[in-house]
C-alpha distance (Angstrom), angle and dihedral (degrees) to the residues before:
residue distance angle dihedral
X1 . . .
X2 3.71 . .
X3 3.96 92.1 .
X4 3.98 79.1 58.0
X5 3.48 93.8 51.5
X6 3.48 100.3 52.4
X7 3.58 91.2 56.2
X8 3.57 82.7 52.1
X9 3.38 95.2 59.3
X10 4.28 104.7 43.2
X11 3.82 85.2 49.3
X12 3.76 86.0 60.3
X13 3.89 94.8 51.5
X14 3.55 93.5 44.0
X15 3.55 87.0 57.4
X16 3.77 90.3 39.5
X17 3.53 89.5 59.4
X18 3.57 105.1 43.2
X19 3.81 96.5 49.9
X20 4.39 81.1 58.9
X21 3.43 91.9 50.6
X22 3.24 106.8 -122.2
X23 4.05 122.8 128.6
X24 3.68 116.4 -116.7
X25 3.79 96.2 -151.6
X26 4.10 83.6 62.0
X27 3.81 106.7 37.2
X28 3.81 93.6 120.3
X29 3.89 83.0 72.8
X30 3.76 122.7 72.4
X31 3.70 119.9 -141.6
X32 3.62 117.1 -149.1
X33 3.85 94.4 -174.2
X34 3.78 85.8 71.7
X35 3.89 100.0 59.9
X36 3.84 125.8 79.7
X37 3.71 122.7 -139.4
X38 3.97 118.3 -126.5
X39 3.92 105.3 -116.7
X40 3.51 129.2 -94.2
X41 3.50 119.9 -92.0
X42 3.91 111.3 -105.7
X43 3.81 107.5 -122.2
X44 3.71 120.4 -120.8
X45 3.55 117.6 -101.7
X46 4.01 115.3 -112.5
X47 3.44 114.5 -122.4
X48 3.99 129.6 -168.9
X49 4.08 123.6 -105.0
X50 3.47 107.2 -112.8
X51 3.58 89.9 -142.4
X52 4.17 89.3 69.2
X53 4.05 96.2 46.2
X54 3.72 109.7 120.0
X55 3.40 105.6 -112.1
X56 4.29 107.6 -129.7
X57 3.55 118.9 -99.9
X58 3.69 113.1 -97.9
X59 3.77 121.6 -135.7
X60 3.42 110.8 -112.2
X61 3.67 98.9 -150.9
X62 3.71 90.0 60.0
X63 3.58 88.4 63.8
X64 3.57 105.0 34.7
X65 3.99 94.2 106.5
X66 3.53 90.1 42.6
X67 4.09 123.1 109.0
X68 4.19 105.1 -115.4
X69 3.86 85.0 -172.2
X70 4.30 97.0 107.0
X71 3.95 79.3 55.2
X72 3.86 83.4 51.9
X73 3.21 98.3 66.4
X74 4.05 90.0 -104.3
X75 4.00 112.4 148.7
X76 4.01 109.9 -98.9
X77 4.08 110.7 -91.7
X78 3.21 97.4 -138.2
X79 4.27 87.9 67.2
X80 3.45 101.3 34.9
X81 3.67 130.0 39.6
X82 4.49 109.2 -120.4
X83 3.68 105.6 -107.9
X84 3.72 125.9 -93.2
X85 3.42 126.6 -117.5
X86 3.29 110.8 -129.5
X87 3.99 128.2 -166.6
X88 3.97 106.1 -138.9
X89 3.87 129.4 172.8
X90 3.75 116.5 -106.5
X91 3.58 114.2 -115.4
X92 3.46 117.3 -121.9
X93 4.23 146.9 139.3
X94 3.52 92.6 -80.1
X95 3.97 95.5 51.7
X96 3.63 98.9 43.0
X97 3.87 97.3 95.4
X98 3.85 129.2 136.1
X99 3.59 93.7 -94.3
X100 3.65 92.1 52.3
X101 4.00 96.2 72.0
X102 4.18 116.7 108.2
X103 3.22 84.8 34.3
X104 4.34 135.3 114.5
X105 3.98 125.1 -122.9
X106 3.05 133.8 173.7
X107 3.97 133.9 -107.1
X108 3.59 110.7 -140.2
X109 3.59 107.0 -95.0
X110 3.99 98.2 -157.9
X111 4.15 79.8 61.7
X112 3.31 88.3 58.4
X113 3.55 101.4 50.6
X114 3.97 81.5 49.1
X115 3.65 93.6 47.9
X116 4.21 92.3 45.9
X117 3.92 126.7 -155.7
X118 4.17 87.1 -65.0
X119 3.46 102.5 56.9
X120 3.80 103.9 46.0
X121 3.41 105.2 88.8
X122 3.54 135.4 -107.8
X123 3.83 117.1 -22.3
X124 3.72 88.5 -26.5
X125 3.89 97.7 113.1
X126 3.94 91.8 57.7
X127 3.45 96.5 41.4
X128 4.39 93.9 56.1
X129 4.12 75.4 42.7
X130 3.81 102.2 50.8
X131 4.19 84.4 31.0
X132 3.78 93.2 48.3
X133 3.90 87.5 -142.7
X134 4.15 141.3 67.3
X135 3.42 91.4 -130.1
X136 3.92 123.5 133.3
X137 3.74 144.2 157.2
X138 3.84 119.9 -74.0
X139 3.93 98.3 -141.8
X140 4.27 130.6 -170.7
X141 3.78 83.9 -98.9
X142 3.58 94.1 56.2
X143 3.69 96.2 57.7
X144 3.68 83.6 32.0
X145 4.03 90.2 66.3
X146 3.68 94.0 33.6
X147 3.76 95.8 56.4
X148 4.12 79.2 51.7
X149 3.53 93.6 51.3
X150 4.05 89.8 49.4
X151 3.68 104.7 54.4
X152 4.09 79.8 43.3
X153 4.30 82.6 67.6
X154 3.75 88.3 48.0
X155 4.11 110.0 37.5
X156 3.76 117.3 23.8
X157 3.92 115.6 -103.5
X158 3.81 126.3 -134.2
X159 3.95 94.6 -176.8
X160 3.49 127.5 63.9
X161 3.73 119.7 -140.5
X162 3.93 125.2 -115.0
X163 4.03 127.7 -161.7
X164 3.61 106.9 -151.4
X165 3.93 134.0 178.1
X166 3.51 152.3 101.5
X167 3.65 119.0 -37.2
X168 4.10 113.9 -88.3
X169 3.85 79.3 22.7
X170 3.73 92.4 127.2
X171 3.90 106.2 -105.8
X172 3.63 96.4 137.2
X173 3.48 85.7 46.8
X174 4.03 94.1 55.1
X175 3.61 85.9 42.7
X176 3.83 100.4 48.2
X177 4.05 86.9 48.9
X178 3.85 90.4 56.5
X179 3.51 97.2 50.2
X180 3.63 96.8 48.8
X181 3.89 89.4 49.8
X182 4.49 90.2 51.3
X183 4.33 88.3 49.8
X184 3.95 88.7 45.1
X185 4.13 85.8 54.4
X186 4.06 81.7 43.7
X187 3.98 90.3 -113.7
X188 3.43 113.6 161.4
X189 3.71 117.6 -106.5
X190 4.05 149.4 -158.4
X191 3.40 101.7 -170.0
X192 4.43 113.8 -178.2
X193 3.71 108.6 177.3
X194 3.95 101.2 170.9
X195 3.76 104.4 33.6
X196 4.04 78.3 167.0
X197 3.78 94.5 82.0
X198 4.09 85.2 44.2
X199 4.01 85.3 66.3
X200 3.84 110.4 26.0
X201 3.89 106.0 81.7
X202 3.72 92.5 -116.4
X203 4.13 83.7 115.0
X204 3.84 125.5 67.2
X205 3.96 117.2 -105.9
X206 3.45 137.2 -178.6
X207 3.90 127.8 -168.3
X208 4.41 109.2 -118.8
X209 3.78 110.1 -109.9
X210 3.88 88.6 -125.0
X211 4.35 90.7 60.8
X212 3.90 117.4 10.1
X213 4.28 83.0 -160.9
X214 3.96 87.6 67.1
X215 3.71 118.9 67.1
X216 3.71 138.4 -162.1
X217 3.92 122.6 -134.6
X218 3.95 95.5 -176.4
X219 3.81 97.7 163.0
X220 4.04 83.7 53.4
X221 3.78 94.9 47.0
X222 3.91 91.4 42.4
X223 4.29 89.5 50.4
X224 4.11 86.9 55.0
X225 3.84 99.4 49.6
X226 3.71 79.5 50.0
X227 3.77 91.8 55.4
X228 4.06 91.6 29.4
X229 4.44 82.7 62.1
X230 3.81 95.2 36.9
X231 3.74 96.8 55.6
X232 3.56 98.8 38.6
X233 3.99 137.0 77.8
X234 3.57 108.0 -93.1
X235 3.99 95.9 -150.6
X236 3.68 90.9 52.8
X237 3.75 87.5 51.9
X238 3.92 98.7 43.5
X239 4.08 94.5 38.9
X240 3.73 109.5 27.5
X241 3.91 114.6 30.9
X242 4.18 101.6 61.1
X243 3.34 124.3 169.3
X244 3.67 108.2 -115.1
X245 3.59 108.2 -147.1
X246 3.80 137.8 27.6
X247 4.03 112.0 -70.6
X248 4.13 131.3 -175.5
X249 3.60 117.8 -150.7
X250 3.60 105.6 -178.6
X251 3.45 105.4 -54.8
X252 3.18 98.1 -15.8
X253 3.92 132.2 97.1
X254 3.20 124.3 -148.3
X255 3.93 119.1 -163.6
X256 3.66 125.4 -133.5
X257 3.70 102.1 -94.4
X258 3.91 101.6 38.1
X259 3.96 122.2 145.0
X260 3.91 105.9 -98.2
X261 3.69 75.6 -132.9
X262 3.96 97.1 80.6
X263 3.62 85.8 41.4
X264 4.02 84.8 62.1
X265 3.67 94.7 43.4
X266 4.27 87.7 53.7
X267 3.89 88.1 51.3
X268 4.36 89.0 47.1
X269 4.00 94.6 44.4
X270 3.60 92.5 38.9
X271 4.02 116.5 43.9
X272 3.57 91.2 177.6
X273 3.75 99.3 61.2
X274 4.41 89.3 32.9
X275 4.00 91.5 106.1
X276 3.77 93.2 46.6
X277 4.33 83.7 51.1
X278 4.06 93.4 48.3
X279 3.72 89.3 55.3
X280 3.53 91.8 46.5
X281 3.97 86.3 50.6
X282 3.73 93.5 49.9
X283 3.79 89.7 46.8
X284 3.72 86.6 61.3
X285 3.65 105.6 43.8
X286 3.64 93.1 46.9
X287 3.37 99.0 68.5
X288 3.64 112.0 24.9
X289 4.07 117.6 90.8
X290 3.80 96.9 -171.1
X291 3.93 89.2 93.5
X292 3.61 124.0 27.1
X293 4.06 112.7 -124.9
X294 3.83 132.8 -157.2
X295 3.62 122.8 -160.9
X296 4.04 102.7 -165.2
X297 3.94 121.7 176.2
X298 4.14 132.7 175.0
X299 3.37 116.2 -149.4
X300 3.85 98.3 31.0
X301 3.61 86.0 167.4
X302 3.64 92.5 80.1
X303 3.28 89.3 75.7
X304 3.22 103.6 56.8
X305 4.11 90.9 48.9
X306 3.62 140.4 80.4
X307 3.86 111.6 -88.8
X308 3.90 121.3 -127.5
X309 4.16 73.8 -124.5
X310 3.91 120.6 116.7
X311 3.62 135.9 -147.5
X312 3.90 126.1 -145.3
X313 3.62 90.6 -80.0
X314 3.98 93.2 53.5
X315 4.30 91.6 -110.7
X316 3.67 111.4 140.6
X317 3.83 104.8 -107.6
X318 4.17 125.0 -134.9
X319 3.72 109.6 -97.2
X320 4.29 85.8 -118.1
X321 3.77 81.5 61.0
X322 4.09 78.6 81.0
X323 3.84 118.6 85.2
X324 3.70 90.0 -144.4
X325 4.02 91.6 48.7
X326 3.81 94.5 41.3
X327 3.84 96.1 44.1
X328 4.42 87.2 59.8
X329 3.76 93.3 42.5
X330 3.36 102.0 85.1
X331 3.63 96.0 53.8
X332 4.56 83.3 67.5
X333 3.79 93.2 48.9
X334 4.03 80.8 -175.7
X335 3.57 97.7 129.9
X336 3.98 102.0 25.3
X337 3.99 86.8 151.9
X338 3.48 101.4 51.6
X339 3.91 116.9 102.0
X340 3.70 114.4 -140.9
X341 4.13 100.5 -163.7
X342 3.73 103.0 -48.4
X343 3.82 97.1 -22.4
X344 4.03 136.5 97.1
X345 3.83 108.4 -146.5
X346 3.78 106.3 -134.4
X347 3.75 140.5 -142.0
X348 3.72 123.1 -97.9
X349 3.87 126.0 -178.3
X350 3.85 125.9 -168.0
X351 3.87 109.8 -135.2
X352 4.08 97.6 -133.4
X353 4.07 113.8 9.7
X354 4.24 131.1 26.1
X355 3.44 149.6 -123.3
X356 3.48 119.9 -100.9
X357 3.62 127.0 -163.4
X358 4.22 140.3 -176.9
X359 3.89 127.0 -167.9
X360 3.55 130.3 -135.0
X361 3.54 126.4 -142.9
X362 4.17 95.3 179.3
X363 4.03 104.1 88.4
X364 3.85 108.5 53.6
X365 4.06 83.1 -161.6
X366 3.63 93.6 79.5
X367 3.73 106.4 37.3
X368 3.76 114.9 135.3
X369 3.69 108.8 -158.9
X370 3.69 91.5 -174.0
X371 3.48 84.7 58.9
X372 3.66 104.2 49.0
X373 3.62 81.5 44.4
X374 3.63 99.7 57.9
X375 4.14 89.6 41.8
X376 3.82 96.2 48.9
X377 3.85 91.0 50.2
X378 3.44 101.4 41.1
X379 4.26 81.7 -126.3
X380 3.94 87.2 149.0
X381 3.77 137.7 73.2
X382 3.44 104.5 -167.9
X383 4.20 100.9 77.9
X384 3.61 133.0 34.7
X385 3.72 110.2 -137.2
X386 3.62 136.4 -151.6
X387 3.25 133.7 -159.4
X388 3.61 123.9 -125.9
X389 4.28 115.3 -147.2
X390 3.36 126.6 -159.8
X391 4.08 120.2 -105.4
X392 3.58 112.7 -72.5
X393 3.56 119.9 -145.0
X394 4.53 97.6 -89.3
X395 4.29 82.9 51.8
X396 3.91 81.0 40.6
X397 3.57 85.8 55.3
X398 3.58 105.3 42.1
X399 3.78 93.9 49.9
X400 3.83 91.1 61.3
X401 3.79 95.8 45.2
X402 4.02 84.5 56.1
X403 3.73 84.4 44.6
X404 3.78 86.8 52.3
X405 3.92 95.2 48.4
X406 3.76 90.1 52.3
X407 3.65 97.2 54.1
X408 3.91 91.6 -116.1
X409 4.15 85.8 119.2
X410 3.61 124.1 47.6
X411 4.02 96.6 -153.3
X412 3.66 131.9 49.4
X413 3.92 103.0 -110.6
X414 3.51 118.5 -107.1
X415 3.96 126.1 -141.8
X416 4.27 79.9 -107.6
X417 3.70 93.9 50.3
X418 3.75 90.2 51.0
X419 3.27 96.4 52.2
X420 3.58 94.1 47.8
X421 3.32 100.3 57.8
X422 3.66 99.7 47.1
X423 3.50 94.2 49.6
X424 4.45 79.3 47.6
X425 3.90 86.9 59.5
X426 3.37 108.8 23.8
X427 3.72 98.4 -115.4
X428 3.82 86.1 -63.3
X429 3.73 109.8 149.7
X430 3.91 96.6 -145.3
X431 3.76 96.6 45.9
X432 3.47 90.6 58.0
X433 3.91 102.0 47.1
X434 4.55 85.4 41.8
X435 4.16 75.7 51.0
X436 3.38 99.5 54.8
X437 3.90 99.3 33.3
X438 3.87 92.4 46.0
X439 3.84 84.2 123.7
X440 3.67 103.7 51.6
């Protein structure tokens, strides 16, 4: 039976192998002819990003009427209410009486377009932004300084005048509001809002070939006469400030009697001669009395610092190491007896007007402890200082209600809310606009 079954079985294979087509008498070999390939895989179509499809053209005259100011950069209406615009009084001499304290005025907004987002100082520029106004509170040390700043245009002043306080105290505010009253009475005015950049070595320099320890910052010096003719009246400039003897810039002479303005346009067109035209400038001012002058500058206590400036042997220099810096010193006379490197700073006085300073406390780079020591403890004769106090509750007050009328608050404030939030801040002017702006 198994001899039968075996016969079975290679009968079956034979048949097996015939019905696959392959010949038994040449299995060893393989034929390749007889096998089918699996099918290529079909390759995936390619398809575009949508992220890099032209977008269509859009017809402009569909949206001619439309607002393009989300596209702007503007916030989205349907969040935040469009600003209001708000009629407030200018501030000037004339308004800054007693009974105008607690109350808002206005800084003149065609000085701020001339002044730009860089040189308003501090967060100033966003706030009139985020506010949609100039407007801020006239304070007691407002009218304080500006009653200074009078007599100065009447009786000749040996001091200069210093804002200290508290950082976010509202110094730059004070000083801003005093500078905008002198150019409404046509004063003439030097006006340095971020004395920072003058002394952080993000401006070029170059040491004079006379002194390699002084240094030259024409660029600088050639942006402020810019500002100096922007800001101020150009008739006073042209018909009442005139240089009064003969002067050579360059290669140019100027005759005895020549508008201080065309010794401003030299310093513009010709960086390289600008500090030569600011002294010349100064020169002028300082002792004419036909036009009263104001020399105002934040952050005086750059100048009493060390500058992020090096000298040849890579030492960081004193900020009076700087022709710009050292030529404005004088005008302070706060630290007259302090030696910066081999040199006494001296005292300058303007014949008719003053020179007004404000501290900052906000960049720990350009502290000057002697400074703050001399200004706390009255040590020096050369300035009279006042101090600058935070908000109490009425300026507390008044600032929200402005806040209110500009749409920056959604409630009227109550006597509780008031009192909250200065007792949240401390009075401090800053904290409680960064409070109530948190959002923005």
């Amino acid at each position: 039976m198994f001899s039968k079954n075996l016969k079975g079985f290679s009968l079956g294979a034979n048949l097996s192998i015939k019905r696959f087509g392959i010949n038994a008498q040449k299995s060893s070999k393989f034929n390749t002819q007889a096998l089918a390939f699996a099918a290529k895989k079909k390759e995936a179509s390619r398809t575009k990003s949508a992220g890099f499809v032209r977008k269509p053209k859009q017809n402009k005259d569909k949206n001619a009427n439309e607002s393009d100011d989300h596209s702007a950069g503007s916030r989205n209406p349907i969040y935040y209410k469009p600003k209001v615009d708000l009629q407030i009084q200018p501030i000037t001499f004339e308004a800054s009486i007693p009974e105008a304290e607690n109350k808002i005025f206005s800084i003149n907004p065609e000085l701020c377009k001339k002044l730009g987002e860089k040189d308003l100082p501090g967060t100033l520029s966003e706030t009139f932004d985020i506010v949609g106004n100039p407007g801020l509170v006239f304070r007691t040390i407002t009218r304080v300084s500006v009653e200074k700043i009078l007599e100065s245009s009447m009786v000749p002043q040996k001091k200069s005048l210093i804002l200290d306080g508290e950082a976010g105290s509202g110094k730059s505010v004070a000083l801003l509001q005093t500078v905008t009253c002198a150019l409404n009475s046509d004063w003439f005015v030097i006006y340095a809002s971020n004395t920072n950049s003058w002394v952080d070595s993000s401006l070029p320099y170059i040491p004079t070939p006379s002194n390699p320890n002084k240094f030259y910052q024409w660029t600088l010096v050639s942006s402020l006469l810019q500002q100096i003719k922007a800001i101020n009246n150009i008739d006073v400039m042209r018909n009442k400030l005139r240089i009064t003897s003969e002067k050579t810039l360059g290669k140019q002479k100027l005759a005895s009697g020549s508008s201080i303005l065309d010794v401003i346009d030299i310093g513009i067109k010709t960086p390289s001669l600008s500090q030569d035209a600011f002294n010349i400038v100064l020169e002028t001012i300082e002792s004419q009395t036909d036009v009263p002058v104001m020399i105002a500058v934040d952050q005086i206590n750059t100048f009493y610092s060390k500058a992020l400036y090096t000298d040849q042997k890579h030492n960081n220099i004193d900020s009076s190491q700087l022709l710009l810096v050292e030529s404005i010193l004088p005008y302070f006379g706060i630290l007259n007896t302090k030696e910066h490197g081999d040199q006494i700073v001296p005292s300058k006085t303007l014949a008719r007007g003053i020179a007004i300073g404000a501290t900052s406390k906000t960049d720990s780079r350009f502290v000057s402890q002697s400074l703050n020591k001399a200004l706390n403890e009255n040590q020096n004769k050369g300035c009279n200082v006042l101090k600058v106090s935070p908000f109490n509750p009425k300026e507390t007050s008044t600032l929200l209600e402005h806040y209110r009328a500009s749409s920056l608050l959604s409630a009227d404030p109550t006597d509780h809310s008031v009192l909250r939030m200065w007792a949240m801040t401390s009075g401090n002017p800053l904290k409680i606009h960064r409070k109530c702006t948190r959002f923005f």
